[in-house]
LOSE-315733 format. One record per residue: y, x, z of N, C-alpha, C in turn; residue number from 1; residue in one letter. Coordinates in nm, 4 decimals, always signed. Example, Ala and Ser with C-alpha at 12.3 -4.5 7.8 and 13.67 -1.06 7.14 Angstrom:
REM LOSE-315733
> n_north; n_east; n_up; ca_north; ca_east; ca_up; c_north; c_east; c_up; nr; rest
> -0.5690; +1.3190; +0.7800; -0.4500; +1.2300; +0.7800; -0.3300; +1.3200; +0.7800; 1; A
> -0.2250; +1.2850; +0.7080; -0.1060; +1.3670; +0.7140; +0.0030; +1.2900; +0.7870; 2; S
This chain:
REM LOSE-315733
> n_north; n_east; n_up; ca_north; ca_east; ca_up; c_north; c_east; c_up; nr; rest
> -0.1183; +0.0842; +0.0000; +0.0000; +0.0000; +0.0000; +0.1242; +0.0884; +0.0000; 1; X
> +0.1839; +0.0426; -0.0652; +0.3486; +0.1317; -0.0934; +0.3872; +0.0893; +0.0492; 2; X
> +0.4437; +0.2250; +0.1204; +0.5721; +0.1944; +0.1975; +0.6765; +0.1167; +0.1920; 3; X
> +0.6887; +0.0259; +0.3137; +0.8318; -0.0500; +0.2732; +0.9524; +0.0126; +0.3063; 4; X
> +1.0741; -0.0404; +0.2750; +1.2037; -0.0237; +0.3117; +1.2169; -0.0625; +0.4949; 5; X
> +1.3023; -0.0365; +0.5405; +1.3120; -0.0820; +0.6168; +1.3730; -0.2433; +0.6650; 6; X
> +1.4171; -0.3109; +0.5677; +1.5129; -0.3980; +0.4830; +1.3864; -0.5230; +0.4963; 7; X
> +1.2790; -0.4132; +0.3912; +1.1572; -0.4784; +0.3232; +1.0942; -0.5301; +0.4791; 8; X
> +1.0775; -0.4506; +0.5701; +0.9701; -0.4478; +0.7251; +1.0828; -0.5705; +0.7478; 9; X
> +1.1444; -0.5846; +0.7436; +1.2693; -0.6419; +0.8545; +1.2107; -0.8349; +0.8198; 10; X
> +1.2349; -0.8036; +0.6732; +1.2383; -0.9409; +0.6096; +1.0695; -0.9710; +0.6097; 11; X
> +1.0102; -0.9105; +0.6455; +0.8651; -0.9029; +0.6786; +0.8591; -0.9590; +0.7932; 12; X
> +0.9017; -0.9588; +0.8976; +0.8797; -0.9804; +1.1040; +0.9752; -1.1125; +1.0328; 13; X
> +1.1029; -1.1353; +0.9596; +1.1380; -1.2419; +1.0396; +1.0712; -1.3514; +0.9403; 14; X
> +1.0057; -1.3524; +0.8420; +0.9096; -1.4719; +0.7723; +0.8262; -1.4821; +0.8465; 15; X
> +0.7507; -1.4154; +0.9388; +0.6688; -1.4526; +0.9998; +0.7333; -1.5716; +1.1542; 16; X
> +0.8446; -1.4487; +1.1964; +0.9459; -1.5455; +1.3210; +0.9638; -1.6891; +1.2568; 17; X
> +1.0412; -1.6944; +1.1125; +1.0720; -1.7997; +1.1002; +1.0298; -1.8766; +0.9659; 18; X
> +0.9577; -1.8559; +0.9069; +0.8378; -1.9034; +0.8428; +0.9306; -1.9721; +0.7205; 19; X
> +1.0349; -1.8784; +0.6951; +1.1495; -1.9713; +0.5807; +1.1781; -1.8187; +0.4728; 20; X
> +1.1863; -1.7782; +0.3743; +1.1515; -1.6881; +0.3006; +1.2865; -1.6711; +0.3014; 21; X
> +1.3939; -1.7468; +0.2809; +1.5292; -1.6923; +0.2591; +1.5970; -1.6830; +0.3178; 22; X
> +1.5351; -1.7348; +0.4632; +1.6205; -1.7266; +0.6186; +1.5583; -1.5814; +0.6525; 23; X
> +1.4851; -1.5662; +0.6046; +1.4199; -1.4115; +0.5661; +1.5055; -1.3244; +0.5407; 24; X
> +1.5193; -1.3533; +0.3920; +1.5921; -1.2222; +0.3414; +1.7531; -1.2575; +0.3903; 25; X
> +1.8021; -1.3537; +0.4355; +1.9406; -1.3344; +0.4436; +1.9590; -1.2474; +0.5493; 26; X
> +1.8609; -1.2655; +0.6731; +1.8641; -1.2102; +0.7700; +1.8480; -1.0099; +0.7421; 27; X
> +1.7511; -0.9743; +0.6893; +1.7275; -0.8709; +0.6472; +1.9029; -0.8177; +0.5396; 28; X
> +1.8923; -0.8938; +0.4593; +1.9888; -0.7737; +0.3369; +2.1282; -0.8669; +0.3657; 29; X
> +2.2050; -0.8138; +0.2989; +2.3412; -0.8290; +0.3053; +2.3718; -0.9190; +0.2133; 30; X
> +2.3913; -1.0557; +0.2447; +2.4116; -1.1730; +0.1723; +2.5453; -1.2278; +0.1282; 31; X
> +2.6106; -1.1658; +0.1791; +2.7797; -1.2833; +0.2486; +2.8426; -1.3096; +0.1012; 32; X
> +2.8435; -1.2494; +0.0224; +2.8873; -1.2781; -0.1798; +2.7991; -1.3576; -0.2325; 33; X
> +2.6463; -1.3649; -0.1752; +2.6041; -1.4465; -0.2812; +2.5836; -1.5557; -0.2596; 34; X
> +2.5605; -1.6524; -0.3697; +2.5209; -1.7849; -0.3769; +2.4107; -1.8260; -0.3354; 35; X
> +2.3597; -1.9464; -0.2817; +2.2077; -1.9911; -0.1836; +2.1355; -1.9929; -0.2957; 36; X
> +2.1702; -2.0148; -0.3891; +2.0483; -2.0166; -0.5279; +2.0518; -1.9027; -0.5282; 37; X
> +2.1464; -1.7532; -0.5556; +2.0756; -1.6196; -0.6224; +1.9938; -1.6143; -0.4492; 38; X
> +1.9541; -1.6075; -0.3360; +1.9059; -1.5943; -0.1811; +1.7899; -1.6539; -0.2123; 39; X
> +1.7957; -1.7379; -0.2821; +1.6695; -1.8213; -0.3102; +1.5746; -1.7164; -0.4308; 40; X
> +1.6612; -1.7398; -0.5074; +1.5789; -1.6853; -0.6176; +1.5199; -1.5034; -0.5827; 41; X
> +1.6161; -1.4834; -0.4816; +1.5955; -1.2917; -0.4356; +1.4876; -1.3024; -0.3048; 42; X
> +1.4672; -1.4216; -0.2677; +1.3548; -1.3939; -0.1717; +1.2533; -1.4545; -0.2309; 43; X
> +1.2102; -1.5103; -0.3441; +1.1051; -1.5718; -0.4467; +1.0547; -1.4248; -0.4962; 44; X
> +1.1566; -1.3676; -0.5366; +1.1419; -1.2562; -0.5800; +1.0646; -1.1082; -0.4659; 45; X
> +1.1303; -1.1215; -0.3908; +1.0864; -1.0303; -0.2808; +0.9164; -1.0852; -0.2168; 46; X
> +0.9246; -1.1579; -0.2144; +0.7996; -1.2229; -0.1148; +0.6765; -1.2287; -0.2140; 47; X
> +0.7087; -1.2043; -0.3629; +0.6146; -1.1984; -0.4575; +0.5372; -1.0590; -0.4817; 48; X
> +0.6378; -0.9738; -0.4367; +0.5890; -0.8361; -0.4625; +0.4264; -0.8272; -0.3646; 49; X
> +0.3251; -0.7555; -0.4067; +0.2018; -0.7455; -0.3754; +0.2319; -0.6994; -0.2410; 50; X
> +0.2730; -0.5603; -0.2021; +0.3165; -0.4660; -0.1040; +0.3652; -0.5430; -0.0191; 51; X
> +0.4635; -0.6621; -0.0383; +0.5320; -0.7662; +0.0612; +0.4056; -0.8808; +0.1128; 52; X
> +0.4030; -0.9377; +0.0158; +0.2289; -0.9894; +0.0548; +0.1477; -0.9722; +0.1450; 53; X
> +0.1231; -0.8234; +0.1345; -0.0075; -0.7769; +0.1952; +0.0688; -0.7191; +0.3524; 54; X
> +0.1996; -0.6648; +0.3783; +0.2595; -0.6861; +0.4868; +0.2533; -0.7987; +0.5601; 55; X
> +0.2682; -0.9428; +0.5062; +0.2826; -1.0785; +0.5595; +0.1694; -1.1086; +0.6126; 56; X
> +0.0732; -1.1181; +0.5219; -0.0789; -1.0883; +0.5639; -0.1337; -1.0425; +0.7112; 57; X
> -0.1065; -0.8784; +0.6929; -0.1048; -0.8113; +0.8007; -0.0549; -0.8911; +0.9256; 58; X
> +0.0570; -0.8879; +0.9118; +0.1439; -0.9220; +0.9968; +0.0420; -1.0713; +1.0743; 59; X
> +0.0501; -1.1416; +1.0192; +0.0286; -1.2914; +1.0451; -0.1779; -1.2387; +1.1503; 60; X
> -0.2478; -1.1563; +1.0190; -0.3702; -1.0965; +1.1100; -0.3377; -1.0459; +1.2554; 61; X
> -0.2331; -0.9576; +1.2966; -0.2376; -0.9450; +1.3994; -0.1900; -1.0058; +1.4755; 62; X
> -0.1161; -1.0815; +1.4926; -0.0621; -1.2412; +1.5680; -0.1878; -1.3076; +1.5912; 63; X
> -0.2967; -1.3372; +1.5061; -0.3586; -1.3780; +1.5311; -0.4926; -1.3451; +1.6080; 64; X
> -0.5377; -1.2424; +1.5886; -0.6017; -1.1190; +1.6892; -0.5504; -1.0981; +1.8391; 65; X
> -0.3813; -1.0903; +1.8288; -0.3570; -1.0961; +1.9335; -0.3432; -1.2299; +2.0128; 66; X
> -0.3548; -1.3380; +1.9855; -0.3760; -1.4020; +2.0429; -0.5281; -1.4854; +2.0674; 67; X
> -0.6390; -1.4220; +2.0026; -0.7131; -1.4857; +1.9636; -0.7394; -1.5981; +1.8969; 68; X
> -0.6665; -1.5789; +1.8019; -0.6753; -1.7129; +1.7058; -0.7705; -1.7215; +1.5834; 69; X
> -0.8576; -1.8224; +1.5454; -0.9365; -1.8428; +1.4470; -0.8752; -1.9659; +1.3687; 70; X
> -0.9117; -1.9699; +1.3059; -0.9164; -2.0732; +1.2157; -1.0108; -2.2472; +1.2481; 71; X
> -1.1135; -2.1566; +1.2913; -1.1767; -2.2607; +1.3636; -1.1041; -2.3181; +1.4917; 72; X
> -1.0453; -2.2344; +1.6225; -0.9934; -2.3239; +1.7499; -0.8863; -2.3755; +1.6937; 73; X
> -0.8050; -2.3384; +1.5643; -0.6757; -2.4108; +1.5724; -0.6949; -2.5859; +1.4936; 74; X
> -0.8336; -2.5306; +1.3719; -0.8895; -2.6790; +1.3656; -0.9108; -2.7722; +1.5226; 75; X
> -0.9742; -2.7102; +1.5954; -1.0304; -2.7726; +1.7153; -0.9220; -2.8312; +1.7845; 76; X
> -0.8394; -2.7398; +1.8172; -0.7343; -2.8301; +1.8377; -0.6295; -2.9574; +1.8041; 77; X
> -0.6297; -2.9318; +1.6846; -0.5592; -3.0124; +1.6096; -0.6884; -3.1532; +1.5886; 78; X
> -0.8075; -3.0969; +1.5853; -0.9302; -3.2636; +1.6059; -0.8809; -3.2925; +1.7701; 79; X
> -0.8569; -3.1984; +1.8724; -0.8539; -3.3234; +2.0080; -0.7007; -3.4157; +1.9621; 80; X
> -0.6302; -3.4010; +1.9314; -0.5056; -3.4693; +1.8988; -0.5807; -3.5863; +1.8048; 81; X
> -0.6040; -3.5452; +1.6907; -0.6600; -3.6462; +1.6431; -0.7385; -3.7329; +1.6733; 82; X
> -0.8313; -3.7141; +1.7535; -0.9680; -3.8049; +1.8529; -0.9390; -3.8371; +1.9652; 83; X
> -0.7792; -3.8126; +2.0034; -0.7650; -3.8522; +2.1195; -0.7533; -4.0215; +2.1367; 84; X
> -0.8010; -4.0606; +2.2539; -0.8075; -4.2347; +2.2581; -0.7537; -4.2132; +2.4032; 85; X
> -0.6058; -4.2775; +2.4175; -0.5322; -4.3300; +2.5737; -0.6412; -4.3766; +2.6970; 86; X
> -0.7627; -4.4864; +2.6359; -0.7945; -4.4959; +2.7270; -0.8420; -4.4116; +2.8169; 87; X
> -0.8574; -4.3071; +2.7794; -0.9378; -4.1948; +2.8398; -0.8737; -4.1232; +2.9576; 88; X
> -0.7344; -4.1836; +2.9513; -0.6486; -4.1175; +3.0933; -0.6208; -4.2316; +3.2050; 89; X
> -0.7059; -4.3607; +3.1890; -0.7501; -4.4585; +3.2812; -0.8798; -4.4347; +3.3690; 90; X
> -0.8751; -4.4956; +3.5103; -0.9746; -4.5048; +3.5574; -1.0914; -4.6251; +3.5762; 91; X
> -1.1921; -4.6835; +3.6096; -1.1910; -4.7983; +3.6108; -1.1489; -4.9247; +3.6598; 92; X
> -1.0462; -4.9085; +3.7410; -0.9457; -4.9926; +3.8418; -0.8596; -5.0007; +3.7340; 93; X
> -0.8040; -4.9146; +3.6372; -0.7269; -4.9473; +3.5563; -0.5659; -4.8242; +3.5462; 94; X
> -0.5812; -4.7621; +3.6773; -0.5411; -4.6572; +3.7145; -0.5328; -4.5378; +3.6315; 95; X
> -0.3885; -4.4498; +3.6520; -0.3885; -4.3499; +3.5943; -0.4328; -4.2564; +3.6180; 96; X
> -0.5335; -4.1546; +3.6224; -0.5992; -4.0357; +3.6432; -0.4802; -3.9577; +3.6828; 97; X
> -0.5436; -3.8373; +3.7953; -0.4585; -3.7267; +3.8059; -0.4563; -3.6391; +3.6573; 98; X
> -0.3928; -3.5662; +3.6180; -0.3760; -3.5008; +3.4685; -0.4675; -3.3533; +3.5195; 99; X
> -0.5039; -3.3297; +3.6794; -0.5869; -3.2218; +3.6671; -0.6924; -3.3083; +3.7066; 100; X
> -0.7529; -3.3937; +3.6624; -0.8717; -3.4410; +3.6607; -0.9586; -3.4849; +3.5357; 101; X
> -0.8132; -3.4696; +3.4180; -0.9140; -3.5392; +3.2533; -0.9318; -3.3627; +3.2324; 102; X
> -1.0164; -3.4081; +3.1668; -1.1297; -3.2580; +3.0876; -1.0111; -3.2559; +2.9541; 103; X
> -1.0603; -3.1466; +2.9573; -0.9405; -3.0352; +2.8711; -0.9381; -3.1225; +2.7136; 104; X
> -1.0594; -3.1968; +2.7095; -1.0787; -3.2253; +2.5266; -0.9046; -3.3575; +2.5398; 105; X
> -0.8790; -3.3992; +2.6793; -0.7838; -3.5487; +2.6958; -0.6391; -3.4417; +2.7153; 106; X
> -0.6819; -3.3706; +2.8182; -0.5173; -3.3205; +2.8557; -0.5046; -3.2432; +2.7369; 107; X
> -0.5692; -3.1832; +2.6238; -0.4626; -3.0797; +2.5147; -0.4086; -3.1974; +2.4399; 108; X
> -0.4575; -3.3181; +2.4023; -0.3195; -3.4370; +2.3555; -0.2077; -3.4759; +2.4505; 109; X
> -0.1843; -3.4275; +2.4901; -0.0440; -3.4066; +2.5679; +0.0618; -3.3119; +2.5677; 110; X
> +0.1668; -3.3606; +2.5246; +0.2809; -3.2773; +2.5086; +0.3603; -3.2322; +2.6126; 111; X
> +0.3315; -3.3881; +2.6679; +0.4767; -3.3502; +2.8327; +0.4266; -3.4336; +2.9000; 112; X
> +0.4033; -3.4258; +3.0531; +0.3725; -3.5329; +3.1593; +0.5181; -3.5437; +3.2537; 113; X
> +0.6063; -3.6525; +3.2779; +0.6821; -3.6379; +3.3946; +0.6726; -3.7402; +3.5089; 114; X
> +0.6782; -3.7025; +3.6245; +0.6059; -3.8127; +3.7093; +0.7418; -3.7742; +3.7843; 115; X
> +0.7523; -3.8856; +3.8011; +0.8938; -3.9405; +3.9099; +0.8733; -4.0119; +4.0084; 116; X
> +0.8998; -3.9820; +4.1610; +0.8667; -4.0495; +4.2713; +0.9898; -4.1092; +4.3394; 117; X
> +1.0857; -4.2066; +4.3775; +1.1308; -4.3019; +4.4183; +1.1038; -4.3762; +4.5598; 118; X
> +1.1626; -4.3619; +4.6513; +1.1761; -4.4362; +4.7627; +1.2625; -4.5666; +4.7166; 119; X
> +1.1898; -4.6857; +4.7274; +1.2818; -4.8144; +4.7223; +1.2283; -4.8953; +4.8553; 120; X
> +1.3344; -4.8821; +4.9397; +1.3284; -4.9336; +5.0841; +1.2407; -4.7948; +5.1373; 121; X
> +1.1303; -4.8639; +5.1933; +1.0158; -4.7824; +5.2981; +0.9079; -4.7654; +5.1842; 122; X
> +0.8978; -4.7823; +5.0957; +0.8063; -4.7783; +4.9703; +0.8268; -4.6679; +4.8353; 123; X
> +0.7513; -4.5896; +4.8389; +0.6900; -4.5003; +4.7579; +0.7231; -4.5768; +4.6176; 124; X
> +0.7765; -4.5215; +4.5130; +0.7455; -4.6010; +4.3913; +0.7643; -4.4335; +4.2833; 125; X
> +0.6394; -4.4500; +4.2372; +0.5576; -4.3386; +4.1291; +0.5807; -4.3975; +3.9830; 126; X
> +0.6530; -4.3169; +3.8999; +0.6751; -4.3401; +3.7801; +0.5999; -4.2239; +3.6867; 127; X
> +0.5107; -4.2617; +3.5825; +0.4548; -4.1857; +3.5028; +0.5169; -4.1275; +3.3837; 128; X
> +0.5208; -4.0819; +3.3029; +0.5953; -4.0846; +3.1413; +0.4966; -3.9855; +3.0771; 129; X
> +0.4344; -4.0244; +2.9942; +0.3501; -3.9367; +2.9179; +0.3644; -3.9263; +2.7698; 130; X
> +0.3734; -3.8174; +2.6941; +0.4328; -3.8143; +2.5870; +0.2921; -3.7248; +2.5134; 131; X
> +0.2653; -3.7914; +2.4099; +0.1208; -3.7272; +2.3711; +0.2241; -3.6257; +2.1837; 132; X
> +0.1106; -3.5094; +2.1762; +0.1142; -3.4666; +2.0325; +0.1449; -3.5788; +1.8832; 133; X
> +0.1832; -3.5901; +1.7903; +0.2049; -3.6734; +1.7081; +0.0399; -3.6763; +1.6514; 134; X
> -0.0167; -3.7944; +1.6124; -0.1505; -3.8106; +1.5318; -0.1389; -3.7664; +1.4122; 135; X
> -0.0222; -3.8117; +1.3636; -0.0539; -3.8302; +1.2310; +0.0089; -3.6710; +1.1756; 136; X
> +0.0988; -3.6025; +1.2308; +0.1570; -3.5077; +1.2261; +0.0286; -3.4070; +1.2338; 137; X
> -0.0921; -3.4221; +1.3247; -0.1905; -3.3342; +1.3511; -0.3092; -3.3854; +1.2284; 138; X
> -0.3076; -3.5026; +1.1735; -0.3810; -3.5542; +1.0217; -0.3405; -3.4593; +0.9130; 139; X
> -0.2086; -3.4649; +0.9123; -0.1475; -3.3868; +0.7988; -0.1521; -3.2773; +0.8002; 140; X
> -0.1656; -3.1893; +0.9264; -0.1716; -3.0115; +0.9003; -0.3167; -3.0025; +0.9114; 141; X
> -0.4333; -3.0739; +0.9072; -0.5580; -3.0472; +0.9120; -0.5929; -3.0696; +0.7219; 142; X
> -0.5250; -3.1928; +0.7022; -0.5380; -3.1973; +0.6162; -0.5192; -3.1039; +0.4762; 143; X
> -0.3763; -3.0980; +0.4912; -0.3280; -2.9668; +0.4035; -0.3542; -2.8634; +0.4454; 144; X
> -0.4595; -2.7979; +0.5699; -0.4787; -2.6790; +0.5596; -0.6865; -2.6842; +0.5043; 145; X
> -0.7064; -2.7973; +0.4910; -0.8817; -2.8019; +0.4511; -0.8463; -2.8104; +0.2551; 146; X
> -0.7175; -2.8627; +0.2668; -0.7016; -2.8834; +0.1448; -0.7051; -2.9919; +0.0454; 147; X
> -0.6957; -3.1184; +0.1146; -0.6922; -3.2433; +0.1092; -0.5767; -3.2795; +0.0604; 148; X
């Protein structure tokens, strides 16, 4: 692989940071004269080169190494979102489960839990708010990444 520029490395780390090719290169090279179409057309251009490629590549392999990421757990994940069913954070009284009591396949469809507690008079009053992953948002990146 050809050595990059330093320009080239730069606009390399931030496509990966920010996953936008010309928020890329503006960031990397010196933009302030040109037009968003020639930015466009100069990071079409840049991101095509093989050497840039195979940097991105790289790059994205070890992110993923380092975090242990496969291809397979990030499917897996993205199926508990999808297979997730509400009832599953009920008890049989009808009750809400503690959130350290559902098994991991219920709590990773969850985005945010906020529980709010309230004195009204001499009485305790417990407010839940549970905000789950989007379904269909987790349909669509399974989808377009199997290739559907």
């Amino acid at each position: 692989m050809l050595k990059l520029t330093p320009k080239q490395e730069k606009a390399c780390h931030k496509y990966i940071e920010l996953g936008d090719k010309s928020a890329a290169y503006r960031s990397a090279y010196n933009c302030m004269s040109m037009k968003p179409e020639s930015i466009n057309r100069k990071a079409h251009e840049l991101f095509e080169k093989v050497n840039i490629r195979s940097r991105v590549e790289e790059l994205q392999k070890e992110i993923a190494w380092r975090n242990e990421l496969t291809i397979d757990s990030i499917i897996q994940e993205l199926k508990r979102i999808i297979l997730f069913n509400p009832k599953d954070l009920f008890n049989e009284e009808g009750n809400l489960k503690k959130i350290s009591d559902l098994p991991y396949e219920v709590s990773a469809a969850i985005s945010s839990a906020d529980v709010s507690e309230v004195y009204q008079g001499s009485t305790l009053k417990r407010s839940n708010k549970i905000k789950f992953y989007n379904k269909l948002d987790a349909l669509e990146k399974l989808a377009k990444h199997l290739g559907f």
